[in-house]
TORFI-494274 format. One record per residue: residue number from 1; x negated, y, z negated of N, C-alpha, C in turn. Coordinates in steps of 0.2 Angstrom, whole numbers, plus 5000, padded with zeros to 4 digits. Each point is the difference from the previous one (the first is absolute). Layout:
# residues N
+-----+------+------+------+------+------+------+------+------+------+
|   i |  n.x |  n.y |  n.z | ca.x | ca.y | ca.z |  c.x |  c.y |  c.z |
+-----+------+------+------+------+------+------+------+------+------+
| NUM |    X |    Y |    Z |    X |    Y |    Z |    X |    Y |    Z |
...
+-----+------+------+------+------+------+------+------+------+------+
# end
This chain:
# residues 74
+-----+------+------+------+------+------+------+------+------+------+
|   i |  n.x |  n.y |  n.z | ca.x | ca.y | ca.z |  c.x |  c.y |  c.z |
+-----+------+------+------+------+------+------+------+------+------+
|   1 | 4600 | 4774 | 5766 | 4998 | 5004 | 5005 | 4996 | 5006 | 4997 |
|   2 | 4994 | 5002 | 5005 | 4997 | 5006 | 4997 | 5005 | 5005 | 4999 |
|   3 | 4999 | 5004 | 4996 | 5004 | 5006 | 4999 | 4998 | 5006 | 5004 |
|   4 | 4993 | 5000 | 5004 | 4999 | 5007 | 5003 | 4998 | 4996 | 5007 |
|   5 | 5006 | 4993 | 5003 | 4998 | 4998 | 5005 | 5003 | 5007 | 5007 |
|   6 | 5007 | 5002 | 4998 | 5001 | 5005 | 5004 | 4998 | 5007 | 4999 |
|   7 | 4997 | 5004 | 5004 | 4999 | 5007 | 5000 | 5007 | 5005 | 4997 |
|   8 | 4999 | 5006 | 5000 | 5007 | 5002 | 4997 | 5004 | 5003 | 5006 |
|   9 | 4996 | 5000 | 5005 | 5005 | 5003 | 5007 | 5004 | 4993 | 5000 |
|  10 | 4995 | 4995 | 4999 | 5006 | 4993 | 5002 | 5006 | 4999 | 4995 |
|  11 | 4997 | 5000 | 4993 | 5006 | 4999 | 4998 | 5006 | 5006 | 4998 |
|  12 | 5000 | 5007 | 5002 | 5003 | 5006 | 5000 | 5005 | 4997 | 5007 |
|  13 | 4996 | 4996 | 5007 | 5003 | 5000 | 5004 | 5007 | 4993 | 4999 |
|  14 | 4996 | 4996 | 4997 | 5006 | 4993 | 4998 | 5005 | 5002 | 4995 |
|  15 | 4998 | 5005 | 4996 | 5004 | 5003 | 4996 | 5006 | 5003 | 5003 |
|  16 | 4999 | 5004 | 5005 | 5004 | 5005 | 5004 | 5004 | 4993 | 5003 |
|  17 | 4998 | 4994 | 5005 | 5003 | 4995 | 5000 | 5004 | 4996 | 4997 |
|  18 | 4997 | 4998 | 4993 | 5006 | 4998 | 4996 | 5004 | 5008 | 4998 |
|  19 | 5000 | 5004 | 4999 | 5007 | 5004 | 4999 | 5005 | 5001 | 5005 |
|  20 | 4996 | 5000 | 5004 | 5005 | 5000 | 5007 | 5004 | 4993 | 5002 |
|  21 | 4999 | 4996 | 4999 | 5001 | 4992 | 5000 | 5005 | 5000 | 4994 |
|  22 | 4997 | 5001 | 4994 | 5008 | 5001 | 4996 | 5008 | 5006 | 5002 |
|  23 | 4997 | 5003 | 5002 | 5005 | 5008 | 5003 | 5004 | 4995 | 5004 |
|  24 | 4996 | 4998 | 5006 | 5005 | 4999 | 5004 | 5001 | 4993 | 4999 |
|  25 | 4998 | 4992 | 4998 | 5002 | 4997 | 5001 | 5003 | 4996 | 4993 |
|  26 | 5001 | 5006 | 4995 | 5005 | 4997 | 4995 | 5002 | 5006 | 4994 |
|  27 | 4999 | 5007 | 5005 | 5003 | 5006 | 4997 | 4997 | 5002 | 4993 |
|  28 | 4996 | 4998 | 4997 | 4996 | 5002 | 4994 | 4994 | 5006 | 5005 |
|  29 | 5002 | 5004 | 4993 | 4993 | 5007 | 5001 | 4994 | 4998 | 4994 |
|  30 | 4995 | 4999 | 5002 | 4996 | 4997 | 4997 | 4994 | 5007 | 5001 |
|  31 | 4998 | 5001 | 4992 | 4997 | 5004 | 4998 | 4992 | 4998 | 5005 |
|  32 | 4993 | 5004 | 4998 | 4994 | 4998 | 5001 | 4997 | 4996 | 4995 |
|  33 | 5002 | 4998 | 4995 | 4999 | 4998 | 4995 | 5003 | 4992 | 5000 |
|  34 | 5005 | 4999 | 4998 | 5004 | 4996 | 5005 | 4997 | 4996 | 5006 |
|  35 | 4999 | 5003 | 5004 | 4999 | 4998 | 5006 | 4989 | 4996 | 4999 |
|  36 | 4997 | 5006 | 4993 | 4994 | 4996 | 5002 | 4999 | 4993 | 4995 |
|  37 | 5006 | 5000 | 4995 | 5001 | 4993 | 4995 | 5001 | 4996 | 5004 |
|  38 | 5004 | 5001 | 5005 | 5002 | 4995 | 5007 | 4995 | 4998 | 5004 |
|  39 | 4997 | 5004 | 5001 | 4992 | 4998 | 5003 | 4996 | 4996 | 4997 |
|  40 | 4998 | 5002 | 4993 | 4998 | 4997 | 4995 | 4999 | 4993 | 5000 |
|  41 | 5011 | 4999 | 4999 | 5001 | 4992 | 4999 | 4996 | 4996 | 5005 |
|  42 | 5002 | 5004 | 5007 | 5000 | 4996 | 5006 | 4992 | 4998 | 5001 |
|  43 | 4996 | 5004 | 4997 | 4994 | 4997 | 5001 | 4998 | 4996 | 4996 |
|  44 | 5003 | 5000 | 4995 | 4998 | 4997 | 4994 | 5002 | 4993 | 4999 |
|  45 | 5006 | 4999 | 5004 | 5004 | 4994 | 5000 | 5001 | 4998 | 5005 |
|  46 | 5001 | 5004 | 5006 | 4999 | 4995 | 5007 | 4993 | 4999 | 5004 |
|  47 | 5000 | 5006 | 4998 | 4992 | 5000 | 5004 | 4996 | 4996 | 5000 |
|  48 | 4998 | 4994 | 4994 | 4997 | 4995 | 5001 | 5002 | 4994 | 5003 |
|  49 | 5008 | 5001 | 5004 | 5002 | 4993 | 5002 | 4997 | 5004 | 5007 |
|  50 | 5000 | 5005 | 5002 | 5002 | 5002 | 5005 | 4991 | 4999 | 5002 |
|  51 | 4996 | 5003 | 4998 | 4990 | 4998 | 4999 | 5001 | 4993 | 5003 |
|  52 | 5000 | 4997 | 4994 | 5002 | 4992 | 5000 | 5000 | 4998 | 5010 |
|  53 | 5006 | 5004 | 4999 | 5000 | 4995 | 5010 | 4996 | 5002 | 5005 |
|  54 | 4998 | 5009 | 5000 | 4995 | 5001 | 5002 | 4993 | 4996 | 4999 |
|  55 | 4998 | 4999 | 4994 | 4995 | 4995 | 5002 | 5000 | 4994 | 5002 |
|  56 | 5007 | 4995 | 4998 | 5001 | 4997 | 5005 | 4999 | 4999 | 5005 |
|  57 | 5005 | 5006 | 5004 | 4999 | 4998 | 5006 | 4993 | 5005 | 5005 |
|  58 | 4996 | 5002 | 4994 | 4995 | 5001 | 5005 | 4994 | 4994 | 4998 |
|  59 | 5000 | 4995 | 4997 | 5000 | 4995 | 4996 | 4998 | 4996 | 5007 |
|  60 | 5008 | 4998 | 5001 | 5004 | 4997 | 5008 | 4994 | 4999 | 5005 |
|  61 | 5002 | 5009 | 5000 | 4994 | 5003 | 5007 | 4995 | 4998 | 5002 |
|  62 | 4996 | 4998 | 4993 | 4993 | 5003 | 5000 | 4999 | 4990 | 4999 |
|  63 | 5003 | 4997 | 4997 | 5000 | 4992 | 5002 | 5002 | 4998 | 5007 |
|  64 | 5004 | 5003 | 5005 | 5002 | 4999 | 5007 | 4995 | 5000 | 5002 |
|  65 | 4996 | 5007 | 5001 | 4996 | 5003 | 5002 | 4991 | 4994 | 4999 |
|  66 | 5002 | 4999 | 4994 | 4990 | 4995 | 4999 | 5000 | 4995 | 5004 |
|  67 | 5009 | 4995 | 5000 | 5002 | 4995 | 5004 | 4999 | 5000 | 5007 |
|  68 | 5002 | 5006 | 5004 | 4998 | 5003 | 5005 | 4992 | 4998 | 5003 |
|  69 | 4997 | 5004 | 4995 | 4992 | 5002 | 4999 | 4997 | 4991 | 5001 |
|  70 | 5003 | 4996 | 4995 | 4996 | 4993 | 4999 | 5004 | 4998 | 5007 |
|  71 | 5004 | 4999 | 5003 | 5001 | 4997 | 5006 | 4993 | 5003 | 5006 |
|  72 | 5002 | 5006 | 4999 | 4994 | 5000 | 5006 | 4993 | 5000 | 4997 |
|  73 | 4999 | 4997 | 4997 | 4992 | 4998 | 4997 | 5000 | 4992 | 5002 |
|  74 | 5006 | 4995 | 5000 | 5000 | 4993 | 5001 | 4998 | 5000 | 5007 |
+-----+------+------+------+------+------+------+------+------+------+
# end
């Protein structure tokens, strides 16, 4: 995944989410640092599975949608 796909307000804001996400739903104090390695991983490792479906399913959509189209051209 691109490295400068998120702005820095964005990911200062998901960072603040995952710190806060560890605090409270498994009692770890998670540094900024910490917290932007975690960010790191998650794009770098999930974020294409996560791409992946979005294009799928807009993929879906946009075949729905021609099949649509080709019925009312018959």
């Amino acid at each position: 995944m691109k490295k400068d796909m998120l702005s820095e307000m964005q990911k200062n804001e998901i960072m603040k989410l995952i710190m806060g996400y560890m605090d409270e739903e498994l009692d770890v104090d998670m540094g900024n640092m910490q917290a932007m390695l975690m960010l790191d991983f998650i794009l770098k490792e999930i974020g294409p599975y996560i791409y992946k479906a979005g294009v799928d399913d807009a993929a879906r959509f946009i075949g729905d949608k021609l099949e649509d189209l080709y019925e009312l051209t018959i």
